[in-house]
OpenMM code with the backbone's topology and positions (N, CA, C; nanometers):
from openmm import Vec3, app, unit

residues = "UNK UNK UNK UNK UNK UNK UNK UNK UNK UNK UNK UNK UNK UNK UNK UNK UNK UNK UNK UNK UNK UNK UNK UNK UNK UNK UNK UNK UNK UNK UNK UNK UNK UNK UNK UNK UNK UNK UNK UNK UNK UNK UNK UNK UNK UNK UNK UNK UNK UNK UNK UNK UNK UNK UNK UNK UNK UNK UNK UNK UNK UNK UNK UNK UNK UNK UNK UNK UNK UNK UNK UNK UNK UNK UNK UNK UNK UNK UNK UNK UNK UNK UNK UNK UNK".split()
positions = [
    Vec3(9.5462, 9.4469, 7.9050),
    Vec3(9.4748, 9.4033, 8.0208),
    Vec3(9.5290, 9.4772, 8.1431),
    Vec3(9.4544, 9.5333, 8.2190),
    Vec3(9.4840, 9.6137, 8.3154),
    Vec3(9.5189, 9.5171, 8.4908),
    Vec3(9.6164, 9.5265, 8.5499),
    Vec3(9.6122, 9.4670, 8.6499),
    Vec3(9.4982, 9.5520, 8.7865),
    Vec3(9.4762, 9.4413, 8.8742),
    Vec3(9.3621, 9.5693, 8.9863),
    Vec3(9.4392, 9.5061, 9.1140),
    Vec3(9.4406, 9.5840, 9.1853),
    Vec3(9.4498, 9.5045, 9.3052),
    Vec3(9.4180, 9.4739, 9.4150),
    Vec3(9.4845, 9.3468, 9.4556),
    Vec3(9.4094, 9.2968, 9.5240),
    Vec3(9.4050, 9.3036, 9.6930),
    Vec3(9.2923, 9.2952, 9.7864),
    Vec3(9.2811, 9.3753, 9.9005),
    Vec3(9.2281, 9.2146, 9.9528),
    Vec3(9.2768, 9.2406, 10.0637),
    Vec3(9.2802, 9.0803, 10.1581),
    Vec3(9.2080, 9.1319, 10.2664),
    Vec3(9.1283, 9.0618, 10.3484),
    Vec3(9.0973, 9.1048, 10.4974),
    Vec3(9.0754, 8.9529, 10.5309),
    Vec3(9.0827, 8.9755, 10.6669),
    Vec3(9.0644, 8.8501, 10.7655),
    Vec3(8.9090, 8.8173, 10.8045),
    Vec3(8.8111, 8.7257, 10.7801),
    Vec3(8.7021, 8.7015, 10.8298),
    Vec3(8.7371, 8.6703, 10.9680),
    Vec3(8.6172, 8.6649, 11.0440),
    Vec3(8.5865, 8.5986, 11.1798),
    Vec3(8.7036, 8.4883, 11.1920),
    Vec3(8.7002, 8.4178, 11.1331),
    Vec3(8.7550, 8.2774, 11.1519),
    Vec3(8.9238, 8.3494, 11.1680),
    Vec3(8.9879, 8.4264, 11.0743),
    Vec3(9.1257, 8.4395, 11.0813),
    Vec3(9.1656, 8.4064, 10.9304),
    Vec3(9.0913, 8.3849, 10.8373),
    Vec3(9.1082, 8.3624, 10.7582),
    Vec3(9.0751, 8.4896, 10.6228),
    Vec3(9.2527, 8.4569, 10.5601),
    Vec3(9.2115, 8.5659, 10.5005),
    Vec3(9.0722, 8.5266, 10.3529),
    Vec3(9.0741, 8.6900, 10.2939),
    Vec3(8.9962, 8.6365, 10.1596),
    Vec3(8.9261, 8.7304, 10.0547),
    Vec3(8.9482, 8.7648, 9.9987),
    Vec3(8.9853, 8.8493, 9.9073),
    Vec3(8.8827, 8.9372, 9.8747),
    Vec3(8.8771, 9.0893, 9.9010),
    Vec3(8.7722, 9.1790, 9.8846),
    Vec3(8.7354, 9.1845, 9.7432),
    Vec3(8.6424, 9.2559, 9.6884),
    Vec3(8.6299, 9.3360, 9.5745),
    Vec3(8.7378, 9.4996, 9.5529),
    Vec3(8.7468, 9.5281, 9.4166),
    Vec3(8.8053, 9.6078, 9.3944),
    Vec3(8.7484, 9.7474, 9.4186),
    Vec3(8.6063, 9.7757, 9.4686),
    Vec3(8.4861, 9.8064, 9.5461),
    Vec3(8.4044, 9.7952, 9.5909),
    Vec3(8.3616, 9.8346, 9.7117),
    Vec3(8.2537, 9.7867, 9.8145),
    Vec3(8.1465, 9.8623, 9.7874),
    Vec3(8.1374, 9.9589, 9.6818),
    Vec3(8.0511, 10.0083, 9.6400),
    Vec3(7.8837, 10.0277, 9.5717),
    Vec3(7.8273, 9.9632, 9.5835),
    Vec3(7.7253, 9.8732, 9.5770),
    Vec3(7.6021, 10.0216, 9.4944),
    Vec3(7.6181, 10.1451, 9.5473),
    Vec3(7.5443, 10.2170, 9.5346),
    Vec3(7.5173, 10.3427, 9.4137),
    Vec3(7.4246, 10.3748, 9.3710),
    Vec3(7.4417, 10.5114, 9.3217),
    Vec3(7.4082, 10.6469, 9.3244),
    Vec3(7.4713, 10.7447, 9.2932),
    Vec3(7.5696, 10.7026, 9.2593),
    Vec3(7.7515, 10.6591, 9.2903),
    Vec3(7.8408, 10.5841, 9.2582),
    Vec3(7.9365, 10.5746, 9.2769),
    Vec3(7.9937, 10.6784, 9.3875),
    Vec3(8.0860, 10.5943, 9.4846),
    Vec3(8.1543, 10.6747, 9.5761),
    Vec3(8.2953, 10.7004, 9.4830),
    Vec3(8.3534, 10.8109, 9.5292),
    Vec3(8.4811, 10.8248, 9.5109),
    Vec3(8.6159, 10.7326, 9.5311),
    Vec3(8.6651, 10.7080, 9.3950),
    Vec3(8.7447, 10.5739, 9.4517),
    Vec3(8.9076, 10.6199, 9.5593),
    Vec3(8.9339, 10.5407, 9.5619),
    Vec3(9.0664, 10.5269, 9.7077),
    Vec3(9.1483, 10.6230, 9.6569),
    Vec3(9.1667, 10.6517, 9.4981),
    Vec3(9.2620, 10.7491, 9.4244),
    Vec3(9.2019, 10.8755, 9.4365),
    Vec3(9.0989, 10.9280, 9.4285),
    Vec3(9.0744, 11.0536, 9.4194),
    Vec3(9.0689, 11.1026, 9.5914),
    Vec3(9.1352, 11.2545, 9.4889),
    Vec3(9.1101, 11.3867, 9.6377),
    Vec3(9.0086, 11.3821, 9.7398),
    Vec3(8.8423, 11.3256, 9.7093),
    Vec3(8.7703, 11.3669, 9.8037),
    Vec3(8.7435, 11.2042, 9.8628),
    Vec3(8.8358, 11.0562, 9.8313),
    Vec3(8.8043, 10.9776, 9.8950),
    Vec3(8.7294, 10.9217, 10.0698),
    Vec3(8.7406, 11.0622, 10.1249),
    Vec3(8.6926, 11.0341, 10.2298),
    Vec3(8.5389, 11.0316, 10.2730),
    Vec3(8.4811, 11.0521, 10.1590),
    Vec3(8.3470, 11.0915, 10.1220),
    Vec3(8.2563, 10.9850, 10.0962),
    Vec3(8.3469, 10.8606, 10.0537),
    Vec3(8.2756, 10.7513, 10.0414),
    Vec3(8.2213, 10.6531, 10.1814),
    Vec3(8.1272, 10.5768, 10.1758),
    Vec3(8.0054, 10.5532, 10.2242),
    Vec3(8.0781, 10.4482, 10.3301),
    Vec3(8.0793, 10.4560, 10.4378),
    Vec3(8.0839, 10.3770, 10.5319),
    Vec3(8.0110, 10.1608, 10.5613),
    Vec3(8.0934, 10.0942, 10.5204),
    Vec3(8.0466, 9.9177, 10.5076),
    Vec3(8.0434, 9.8516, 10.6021),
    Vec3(8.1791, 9.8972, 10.7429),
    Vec3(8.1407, 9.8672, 10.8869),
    Vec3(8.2065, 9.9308, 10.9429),
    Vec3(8.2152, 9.9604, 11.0391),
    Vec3(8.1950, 10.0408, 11.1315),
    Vec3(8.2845, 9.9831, 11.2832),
    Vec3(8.3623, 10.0183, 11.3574),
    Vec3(8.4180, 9.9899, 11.4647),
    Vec3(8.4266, 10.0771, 11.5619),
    Vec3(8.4135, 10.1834, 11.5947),
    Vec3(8.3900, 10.3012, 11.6916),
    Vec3(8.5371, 10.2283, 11.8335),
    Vec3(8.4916, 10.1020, 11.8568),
    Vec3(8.5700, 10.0590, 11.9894),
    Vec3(8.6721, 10.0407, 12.0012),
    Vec3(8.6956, 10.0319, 11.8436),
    Vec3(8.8468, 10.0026, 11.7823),
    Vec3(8.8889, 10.1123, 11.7546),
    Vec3(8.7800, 10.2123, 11.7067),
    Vec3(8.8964, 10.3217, 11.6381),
    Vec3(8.9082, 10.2708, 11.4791),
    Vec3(8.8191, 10.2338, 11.3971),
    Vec3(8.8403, 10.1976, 11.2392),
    Vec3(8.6854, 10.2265, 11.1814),
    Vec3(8.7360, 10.2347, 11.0539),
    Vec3(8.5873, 10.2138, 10.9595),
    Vec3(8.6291, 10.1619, 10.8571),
    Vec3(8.5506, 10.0773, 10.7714),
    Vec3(8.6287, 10.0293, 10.6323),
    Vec3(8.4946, 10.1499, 10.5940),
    Vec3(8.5762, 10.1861, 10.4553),
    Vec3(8.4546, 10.2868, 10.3457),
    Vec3(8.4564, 10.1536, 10.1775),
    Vec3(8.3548, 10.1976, 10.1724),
    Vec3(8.3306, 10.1431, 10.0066),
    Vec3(8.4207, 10.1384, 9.9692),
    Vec3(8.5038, 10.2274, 9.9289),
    Vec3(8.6229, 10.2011, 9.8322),
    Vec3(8.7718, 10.1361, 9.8604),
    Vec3(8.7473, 10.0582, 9.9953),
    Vec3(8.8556, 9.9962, 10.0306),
    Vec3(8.9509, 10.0544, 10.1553),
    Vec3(8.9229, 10.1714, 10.2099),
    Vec3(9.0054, 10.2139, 10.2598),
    Vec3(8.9501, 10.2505, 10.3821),
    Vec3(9.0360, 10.1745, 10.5188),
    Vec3(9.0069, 10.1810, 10.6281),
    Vec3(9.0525, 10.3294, 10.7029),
    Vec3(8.9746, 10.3935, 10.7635),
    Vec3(9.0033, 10.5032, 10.8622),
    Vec3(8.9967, 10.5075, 10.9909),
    Vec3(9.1240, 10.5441, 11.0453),
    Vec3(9.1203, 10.5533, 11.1923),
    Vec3(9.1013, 10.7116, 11.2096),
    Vec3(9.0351, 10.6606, 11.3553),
    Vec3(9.0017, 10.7944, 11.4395),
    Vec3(9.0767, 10.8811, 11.4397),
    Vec3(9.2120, 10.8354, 11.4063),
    Vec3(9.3157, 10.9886, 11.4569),
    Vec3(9.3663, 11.0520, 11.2937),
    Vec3(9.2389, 11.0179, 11.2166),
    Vec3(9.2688, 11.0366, 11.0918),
    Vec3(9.3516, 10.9892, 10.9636),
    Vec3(9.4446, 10.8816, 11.0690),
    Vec3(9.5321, 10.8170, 10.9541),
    Vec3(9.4203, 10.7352, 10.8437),
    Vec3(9.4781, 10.6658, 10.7550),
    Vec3(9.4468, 10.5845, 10.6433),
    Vec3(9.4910, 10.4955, 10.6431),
    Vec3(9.4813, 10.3413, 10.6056),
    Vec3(9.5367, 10.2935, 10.5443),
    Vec3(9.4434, 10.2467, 10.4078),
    Vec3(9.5563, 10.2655, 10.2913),
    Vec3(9.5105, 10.2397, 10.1372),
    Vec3(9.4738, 10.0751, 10.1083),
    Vec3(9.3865, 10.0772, 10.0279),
    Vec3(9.3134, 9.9150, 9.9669),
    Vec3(9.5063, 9.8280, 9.9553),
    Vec3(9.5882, 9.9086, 9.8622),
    Vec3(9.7158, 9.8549, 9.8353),
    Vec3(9.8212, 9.8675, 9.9000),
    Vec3(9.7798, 9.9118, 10.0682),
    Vec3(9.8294, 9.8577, 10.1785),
    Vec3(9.9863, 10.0182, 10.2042),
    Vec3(9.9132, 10.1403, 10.1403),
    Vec3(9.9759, 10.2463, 10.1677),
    Vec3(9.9140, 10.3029, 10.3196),
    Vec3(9.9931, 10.3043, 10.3949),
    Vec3(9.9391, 10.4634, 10.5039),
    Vec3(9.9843, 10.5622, 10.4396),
    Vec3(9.8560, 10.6491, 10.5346),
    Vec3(9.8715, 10.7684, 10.4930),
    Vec3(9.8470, 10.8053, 10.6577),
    Vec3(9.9693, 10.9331, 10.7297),
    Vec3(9.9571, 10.9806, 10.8240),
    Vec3(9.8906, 11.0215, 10.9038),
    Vec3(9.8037, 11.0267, 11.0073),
    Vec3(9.7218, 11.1337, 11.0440),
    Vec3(9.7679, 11.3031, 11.0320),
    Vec3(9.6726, 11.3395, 11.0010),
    Vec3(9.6494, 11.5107, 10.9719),
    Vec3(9.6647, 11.5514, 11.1290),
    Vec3(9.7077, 11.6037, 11.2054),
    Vec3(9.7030, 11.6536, 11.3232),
    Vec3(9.6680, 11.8604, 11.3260),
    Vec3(9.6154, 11.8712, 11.3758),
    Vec3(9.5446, 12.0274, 11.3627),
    Vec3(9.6341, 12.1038, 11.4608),
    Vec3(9.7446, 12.2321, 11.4315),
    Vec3(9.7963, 12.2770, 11.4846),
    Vec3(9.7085, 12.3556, 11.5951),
    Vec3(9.7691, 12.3223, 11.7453),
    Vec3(9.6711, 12.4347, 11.8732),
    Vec3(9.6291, 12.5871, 11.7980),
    Vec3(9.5627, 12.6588, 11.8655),
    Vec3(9.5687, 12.8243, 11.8262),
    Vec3(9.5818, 12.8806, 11.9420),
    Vec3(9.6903, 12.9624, 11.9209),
    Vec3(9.7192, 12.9995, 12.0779),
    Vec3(9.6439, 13.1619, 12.0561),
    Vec3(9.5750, 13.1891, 12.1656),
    Vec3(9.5202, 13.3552, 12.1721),
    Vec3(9.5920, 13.4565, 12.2294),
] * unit.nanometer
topology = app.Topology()
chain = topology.addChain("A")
for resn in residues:
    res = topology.addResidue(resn, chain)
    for name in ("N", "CA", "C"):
        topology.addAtom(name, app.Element.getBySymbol(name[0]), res)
């Protein structure tokens, strides 16, 4: 039996409550939180004011490119070195 895990978010109220192991609803399938091109998957809401997006597969993105993972890993923002002429 395989363990999955499990991803919590807070409703309106403050209360937490327990996501699916994908938000994925569509086909075909987005790329899950493990694979290379995860960033590809489909946008569920949306925050622009905040600076976040949750994607289908669990994993919220901020504007400055960081991550954070469904199992509660960050991942850094990518920052793009200047080009000097």
């Amino acid at each position: 039996m395989a363990l999955s895990t499990v991803t919590t978010a807070l409703d309106t109220s403050g209360t937490a409550q327990r996501l699916p192991d994908s938000l994925c609803r569509h086909t075909p399938h987005c790329p899950t939180a493990d694979s290379p091109d995860r960033e590809a998957a489909h946008v569920v809401a949306a925050h622009p004011e905040q600076g976040w997006s949750l994607l289908c597969n669990g994993i919220v993105c901020f504007e400055d490119t960081g991550e954070l993972m469904p199992d509660g890993q960050i991942v850094a923002p990518r920052r793009h070195l200047a080009v000097v002429a």
